[in-house]
C-alpha positions as CSV (number, residue, x, y, z in Angstrom):
1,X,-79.5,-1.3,59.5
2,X,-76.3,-2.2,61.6
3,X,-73.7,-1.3,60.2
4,X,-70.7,-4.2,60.5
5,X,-67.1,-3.2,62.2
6,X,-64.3,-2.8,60.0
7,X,-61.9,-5.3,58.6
8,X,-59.1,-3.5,60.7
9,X,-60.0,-3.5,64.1
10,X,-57.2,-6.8,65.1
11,X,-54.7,-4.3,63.6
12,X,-55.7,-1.3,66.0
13,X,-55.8,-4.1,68.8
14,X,-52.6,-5.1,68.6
15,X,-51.3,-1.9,68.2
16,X,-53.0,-0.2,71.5
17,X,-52.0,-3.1,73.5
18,X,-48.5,-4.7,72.1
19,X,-47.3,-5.9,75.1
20,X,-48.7,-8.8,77.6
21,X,-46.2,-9.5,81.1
22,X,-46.6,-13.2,82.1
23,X,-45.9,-14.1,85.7
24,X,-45.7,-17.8,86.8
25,X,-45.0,-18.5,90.3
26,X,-43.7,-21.5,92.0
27,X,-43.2,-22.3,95.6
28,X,-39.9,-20.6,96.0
29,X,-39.5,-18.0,92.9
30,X,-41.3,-16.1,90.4
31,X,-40.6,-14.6,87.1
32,X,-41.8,-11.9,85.1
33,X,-41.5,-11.7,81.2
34,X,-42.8,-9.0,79.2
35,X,-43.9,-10.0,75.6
36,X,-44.0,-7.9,72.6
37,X,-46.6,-9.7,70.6
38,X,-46.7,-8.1,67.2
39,X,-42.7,-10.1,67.3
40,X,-43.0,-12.4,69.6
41,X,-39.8,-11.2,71.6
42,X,-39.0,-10.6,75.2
43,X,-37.5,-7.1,75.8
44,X,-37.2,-7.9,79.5
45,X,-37.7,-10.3,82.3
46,X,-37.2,-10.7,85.7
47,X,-36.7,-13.8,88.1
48,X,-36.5,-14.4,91.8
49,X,-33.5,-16.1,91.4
50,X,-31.2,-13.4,90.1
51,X,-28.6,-12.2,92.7
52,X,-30.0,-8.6,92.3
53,X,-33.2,-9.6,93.8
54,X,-32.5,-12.1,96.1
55,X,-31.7,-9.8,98.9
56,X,-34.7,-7.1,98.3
57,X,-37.0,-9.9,98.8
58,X,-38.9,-9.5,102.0
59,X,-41.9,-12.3,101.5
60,X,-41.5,-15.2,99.9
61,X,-45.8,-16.3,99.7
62,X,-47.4,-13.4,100.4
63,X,-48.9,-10.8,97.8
64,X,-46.5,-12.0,95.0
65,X,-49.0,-10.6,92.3
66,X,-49.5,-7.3,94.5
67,X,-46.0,-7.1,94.8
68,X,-44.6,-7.1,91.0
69,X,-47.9,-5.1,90.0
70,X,-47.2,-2.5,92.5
71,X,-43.7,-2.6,91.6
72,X,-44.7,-2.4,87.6
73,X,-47.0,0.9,88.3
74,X,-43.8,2.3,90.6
75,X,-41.8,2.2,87.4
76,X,-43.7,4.1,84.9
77,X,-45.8,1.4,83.0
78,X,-48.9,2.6,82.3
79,X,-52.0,-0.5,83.2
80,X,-54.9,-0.8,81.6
């Protein structure tokens, strides 16, 4: 007898994991959001373009992704 999963289990999903960071890269800049799904609302972001960053910018092609996750795990955020 197989017993079938409960009706909750999207709930418990989207309660573990309520945040998702989108990246999108272009040829000279990239941005970062981070998405709270459950509201659909961006607590923070981050661009390439911002004065802040501009000078702490050492590559420009190379290990973007490696970069802003290395940068992401600096900071305290747990990954999964």
């Amino acid at each position: 007898m197989v017993i079938p999963p409960p009706d909750r289990a999207a709930r418990i999903v989207s309660f573990l994991k309520p945040n998702l960071l989108r990246m999108d890269f272009s040829n000279k800049f990239v941005t970062a959001q981070v998405i709270h799904t459950p509201t659909t609302t961006v607590p923070c972001s981050a661009s390439s373009q911002e004065k802040l960053l501009r000078s702490h910018i050492e590559q420009k092609y190379h290990g973007k992704v490696t970069a802003v996750i290395d940068s992401v795990g600096e900071a305290g955020v747990k990954l999964l």
